[in-house]
C-alpha positions as CSV (number, residue, x, y, z in Angstrom):
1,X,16.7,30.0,-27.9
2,X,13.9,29.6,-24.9
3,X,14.0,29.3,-21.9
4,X,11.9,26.3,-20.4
5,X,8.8,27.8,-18.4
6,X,8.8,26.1,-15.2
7,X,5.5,28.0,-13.8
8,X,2.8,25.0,-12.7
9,X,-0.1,25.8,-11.1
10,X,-0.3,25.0,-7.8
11,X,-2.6,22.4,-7.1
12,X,-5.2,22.6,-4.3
13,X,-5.4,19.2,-2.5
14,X,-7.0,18.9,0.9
15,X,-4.8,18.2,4.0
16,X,-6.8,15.1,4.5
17,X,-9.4,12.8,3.1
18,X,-11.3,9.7,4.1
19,X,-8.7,7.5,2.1
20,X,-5.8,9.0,4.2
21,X,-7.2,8.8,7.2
22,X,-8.3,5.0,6.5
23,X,-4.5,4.3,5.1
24,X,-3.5,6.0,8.6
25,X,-5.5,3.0,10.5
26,X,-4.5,0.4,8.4
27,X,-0.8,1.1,8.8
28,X,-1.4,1.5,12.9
29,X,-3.2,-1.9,12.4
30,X,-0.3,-3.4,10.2
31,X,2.9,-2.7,12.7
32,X,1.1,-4.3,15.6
33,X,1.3,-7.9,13.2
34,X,3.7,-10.9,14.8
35,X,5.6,-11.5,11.7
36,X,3.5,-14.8,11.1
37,X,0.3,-13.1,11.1
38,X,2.2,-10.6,8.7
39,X,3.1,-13.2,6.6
40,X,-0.2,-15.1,6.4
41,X,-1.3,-11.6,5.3
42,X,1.0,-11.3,2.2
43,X,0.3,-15.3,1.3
44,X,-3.3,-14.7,1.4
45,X,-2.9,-11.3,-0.8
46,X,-0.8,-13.2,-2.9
47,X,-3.0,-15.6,-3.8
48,X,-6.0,-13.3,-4.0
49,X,-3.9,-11.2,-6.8
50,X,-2.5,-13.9,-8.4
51,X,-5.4,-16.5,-7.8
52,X,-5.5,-20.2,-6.4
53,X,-5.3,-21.1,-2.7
54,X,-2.8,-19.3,-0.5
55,X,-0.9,-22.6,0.1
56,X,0.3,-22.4,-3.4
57,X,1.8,-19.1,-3.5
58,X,5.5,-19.3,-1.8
59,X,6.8,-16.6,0.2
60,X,9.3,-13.8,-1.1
61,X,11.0,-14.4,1.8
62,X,8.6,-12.2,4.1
């Protein structure tokens, strides 16, 4: 019987990118929210993914 080979190549991914820098500022940008304007944020993103107005969409509890 075989052994599994367990060998994967390496992969080669930069240390950073555009994207991961942007995610960087975004997160800064997100922990200085008051929990309202946090939570306008997710009814508004809520509403954008799921469509219709944000005052539909109720809160998970956020």
């Amino acid at each position: 019987m075989r052994e599994p080979v367990n060998k994967r190549k390496k992969l080669d991914y930069p240390e950073e990118t555009e994207g991961s820098r942007l995610a960087t500022n975004v997160r800064k940008l997100a922990n200085k929210l008051t929990p309202e304007e946090e939570a306008e944020h997710f009814r508004r993103g809520m509403a954008k993914i799921y469509g219709g107005q944000s005052k539909e969409i109720s809160g998970a509890g956020h």
